[in-house]
N, C-alpha and C positions, 0 to 999 in steps of 0.2 A: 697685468695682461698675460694670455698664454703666451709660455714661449712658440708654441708648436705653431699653435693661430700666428703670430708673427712672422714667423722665419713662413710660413705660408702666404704670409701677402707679400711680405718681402719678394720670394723666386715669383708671383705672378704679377707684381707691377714690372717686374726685369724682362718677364715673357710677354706682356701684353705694354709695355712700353708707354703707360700710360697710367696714373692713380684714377681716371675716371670709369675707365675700362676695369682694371681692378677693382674696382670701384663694383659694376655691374653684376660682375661672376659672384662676385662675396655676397651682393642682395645687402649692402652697407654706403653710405653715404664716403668718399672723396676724403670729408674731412676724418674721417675714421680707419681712411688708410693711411693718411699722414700720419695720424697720432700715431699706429703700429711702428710706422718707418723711424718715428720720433725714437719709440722706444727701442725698439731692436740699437740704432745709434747711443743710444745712451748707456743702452748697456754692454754693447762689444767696443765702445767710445773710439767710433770711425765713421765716416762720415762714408755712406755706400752708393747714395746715389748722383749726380747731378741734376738741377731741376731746372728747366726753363718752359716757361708759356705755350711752348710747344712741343716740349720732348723733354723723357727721363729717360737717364743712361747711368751704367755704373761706376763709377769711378774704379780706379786703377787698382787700387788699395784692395777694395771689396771683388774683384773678380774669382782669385781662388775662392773666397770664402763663398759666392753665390756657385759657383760650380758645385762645390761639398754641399754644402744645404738641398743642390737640386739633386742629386745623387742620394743623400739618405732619405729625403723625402718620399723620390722614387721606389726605392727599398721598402719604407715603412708602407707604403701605398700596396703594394705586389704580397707583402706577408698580409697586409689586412685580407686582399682579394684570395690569398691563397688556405688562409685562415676560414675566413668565409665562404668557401666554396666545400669546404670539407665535407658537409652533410652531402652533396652533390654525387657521396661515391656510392650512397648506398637508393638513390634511385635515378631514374633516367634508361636512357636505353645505350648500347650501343651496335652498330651495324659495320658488321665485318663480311668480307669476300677473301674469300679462305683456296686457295689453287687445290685442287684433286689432290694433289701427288701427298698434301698435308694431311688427308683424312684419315686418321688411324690413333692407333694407341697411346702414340706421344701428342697429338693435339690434344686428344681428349684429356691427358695430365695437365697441360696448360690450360684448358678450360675450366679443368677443376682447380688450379690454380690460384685463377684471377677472381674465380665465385666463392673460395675460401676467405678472399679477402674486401671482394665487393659482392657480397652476396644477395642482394635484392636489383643490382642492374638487370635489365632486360636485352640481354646478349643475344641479336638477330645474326646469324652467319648464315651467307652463302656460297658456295662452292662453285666456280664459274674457271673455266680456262682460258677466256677470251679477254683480251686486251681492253684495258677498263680506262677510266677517266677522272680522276681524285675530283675534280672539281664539277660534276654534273650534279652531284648532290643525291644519290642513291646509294652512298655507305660512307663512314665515319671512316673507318680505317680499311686496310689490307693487306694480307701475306701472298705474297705474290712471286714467282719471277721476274726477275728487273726489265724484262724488256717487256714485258706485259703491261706498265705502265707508262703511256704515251703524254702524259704531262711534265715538262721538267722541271718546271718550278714548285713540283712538289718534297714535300719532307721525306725521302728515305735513312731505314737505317738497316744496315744489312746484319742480319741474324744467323746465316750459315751459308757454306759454297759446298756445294755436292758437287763430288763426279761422279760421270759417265759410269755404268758397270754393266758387262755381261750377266746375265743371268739365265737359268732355265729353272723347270721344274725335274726332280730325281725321276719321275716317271721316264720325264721323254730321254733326260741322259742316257736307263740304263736300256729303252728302246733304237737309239742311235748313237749311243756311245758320249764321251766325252772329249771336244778338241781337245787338244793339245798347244796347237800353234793357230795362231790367225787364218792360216793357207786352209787349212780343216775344214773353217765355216761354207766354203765352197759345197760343202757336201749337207749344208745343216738346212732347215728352215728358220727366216730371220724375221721378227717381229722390231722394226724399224720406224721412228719420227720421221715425217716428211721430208726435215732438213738432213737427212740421215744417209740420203742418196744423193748421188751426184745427178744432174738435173738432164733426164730426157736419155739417163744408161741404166744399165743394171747394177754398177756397179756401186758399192760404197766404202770407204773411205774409215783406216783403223789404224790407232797407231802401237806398234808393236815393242816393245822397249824401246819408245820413243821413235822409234822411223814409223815414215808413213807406208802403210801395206792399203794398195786395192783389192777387195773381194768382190767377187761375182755369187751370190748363194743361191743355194739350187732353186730357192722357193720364195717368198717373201711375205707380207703385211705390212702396212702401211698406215700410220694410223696416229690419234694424241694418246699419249702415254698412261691414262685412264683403260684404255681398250687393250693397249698393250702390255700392261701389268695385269688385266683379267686373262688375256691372250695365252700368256705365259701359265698362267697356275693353271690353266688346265690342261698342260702340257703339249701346245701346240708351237713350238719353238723356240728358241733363244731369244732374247729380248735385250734392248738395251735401251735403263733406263738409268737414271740419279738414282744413289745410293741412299738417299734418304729415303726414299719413296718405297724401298723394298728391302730396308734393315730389317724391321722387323717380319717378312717373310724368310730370309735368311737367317735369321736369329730363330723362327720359331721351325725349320727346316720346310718349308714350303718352297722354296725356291734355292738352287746354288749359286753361288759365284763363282763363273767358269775364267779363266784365262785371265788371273789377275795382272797378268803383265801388258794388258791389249787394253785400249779405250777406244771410245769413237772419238774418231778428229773433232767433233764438238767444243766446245768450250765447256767449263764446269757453270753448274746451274748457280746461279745467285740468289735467294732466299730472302727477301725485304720485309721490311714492314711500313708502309706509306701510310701518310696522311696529309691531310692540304694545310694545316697550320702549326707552326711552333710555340707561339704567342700564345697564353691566357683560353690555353686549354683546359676546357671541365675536365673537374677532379677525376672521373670516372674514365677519362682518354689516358689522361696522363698515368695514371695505378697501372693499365693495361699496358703502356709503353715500359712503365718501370719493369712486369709483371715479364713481359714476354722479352724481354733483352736478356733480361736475369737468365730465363729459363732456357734460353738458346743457349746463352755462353755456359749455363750449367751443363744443360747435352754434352754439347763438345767435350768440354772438360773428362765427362764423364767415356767421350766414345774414346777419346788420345790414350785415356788409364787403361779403359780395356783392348785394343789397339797393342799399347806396350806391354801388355801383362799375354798375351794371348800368345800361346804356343804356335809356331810355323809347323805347318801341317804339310807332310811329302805329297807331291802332287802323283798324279795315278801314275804316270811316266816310273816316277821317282820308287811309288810302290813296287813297279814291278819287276825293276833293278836289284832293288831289296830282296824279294822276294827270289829272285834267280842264283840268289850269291848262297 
């Protein structure tokens, strides 16, 4: 008789506490679970279960060993599913809701990415800033900001934290100048998030090598940070957004980072990746969760090398000291 067949009726007359009822699930006769339990006993020569008229139970003897049986059974059962699911990566769809601040040169790396290696899925993304719901059943996954999603019992795994950063465009810099210190902005036009103001003033809230500085600016916008990173490149004020969202404007000199010693009192953004289940996820969730972890913790990696390799640049102050001496 199989062993495998056995040690399988064995863990489900233990689970179903019954050879009739095991009996059932098998689609096999009672006396052909006995014969199995016969055999399993015969050959591990220990007696596993106790039998009475109305109830089977383990004996003492037999409990680690039914433990270990249900555990590698478990195993072998999860490689078969996972085995089996494999063709799964190269069709299906998946439905992704992607935050604004993400859409740019480095998503598009990660899209091409995850289609290098599942390249027939049908990757639907949509671009939304509004506070969503994992379990309404209108997308698969999403990269999001963590307070964007209003279910807790969902799967997060967080992919990167951005801070707060000043920025402008060179235009309007070299049309009103470059602060210097926090107290400056007073004089700037400010491209500002909602939460960005303190509530029913002008004023908003900056912290300056760590103290907190109130500014009043001369001007403002108000606005989700979609509008005010277009805001900014066309050089209608300073802006302050996540540094993610505007590296690569920075990198490609479309935009500066002014006053690196100043943030907005904010908190730094948290970058997730949600979905509603852990469990006996299609091949083609799971490639995309391996796919996009990877590629965050690559980013970083790669932003800390350039970061530490990157020459300190004298600030214009510092220029002009230079320049006098």
């Amino acid at each position: 008789m199989d062993q495998l067949y056995v040690l399988r009726v064995f863990v489900a007359v233990v689970q179903h506490g019954s050879f009739s009822k095991a009996a059932t699930s098998f689609n096999v006769t009672p006396g052909a679970i006995s014969k199995a339990i016969a055999t399993l006993e015969a050959s591990i020569q220990t007696r596993v279960l106790h039998r009475t008229t109305r109830s089977v139970s383990l004996t003492a003897e037999a409990k680690p060993y039914y433990l270990t049986c249900r555990r590698l059974l478990e195993e072998l059962d999860e490689a078969n599913r996972r085995i089996a699911r494999q063709r799964e990566i190269d069709s299906g769809s998946l439905r992704l809701v992607v935050h604004p601040m993400l859409i740019s040169e480095t998503f598009t790396r990660l899209m091409r990415s995850y289609h290098a290696i599942a390249p027939d899925v049908n990757l639907k993304v949509s671009v939304q800033e509004d506070t969503v719901n994992p379990y309404d059943g209108r997308f698969d996954m999403a990269i999001l900001p963590s307070h964007l999603v209003e279910h807790s019992l969902v799967i997060r795994r967080m992919l990167s934290r951005s801070p707060r950063v000043l920025v402008a465009s060179p235009g309007y810099l070299e049309l009103y100048g470059t602060p210097q210190a926090a107290s400056d902005l007073a004089n700037h036009f400010m491209l500002l998030s909602a939460d960005s103001r303190k509530w029913d003033t002008d004023f908003i809230d900056l912290l300056e090598h760590g103290k907190r500085v109130s500014i009043s600016p001369r001007s403002s916008i108000v606005g989700n940070e979609t509008l005010l990173r277009a805001t900014a490149l066309t050089g209608s004020g300073i802006a302050s957004l996540p540094e993610a969202m505007v590296r690569e404007d920075i990198a490609a000199g479309h935009l500066t980072h002014i006053l690196s010693h100043c943030t907005t009192a904010d908190n730094d953004v948290e970058i997730c990746l949600f979905y509603p289940h852990r469990e006996l996820l299609p091949a083609r969730f799971r490639t995309f969760v391996d796919v996009c972890t990877e590629f965050f913790r690559s980013t970083s990696r790669n932003i800390a090398k350039d970061t530490e390799a990157a020459p300190q640049r004298p600030s214009d102050r510092e220029k002009d000291m230079l320049e006098s001496t």
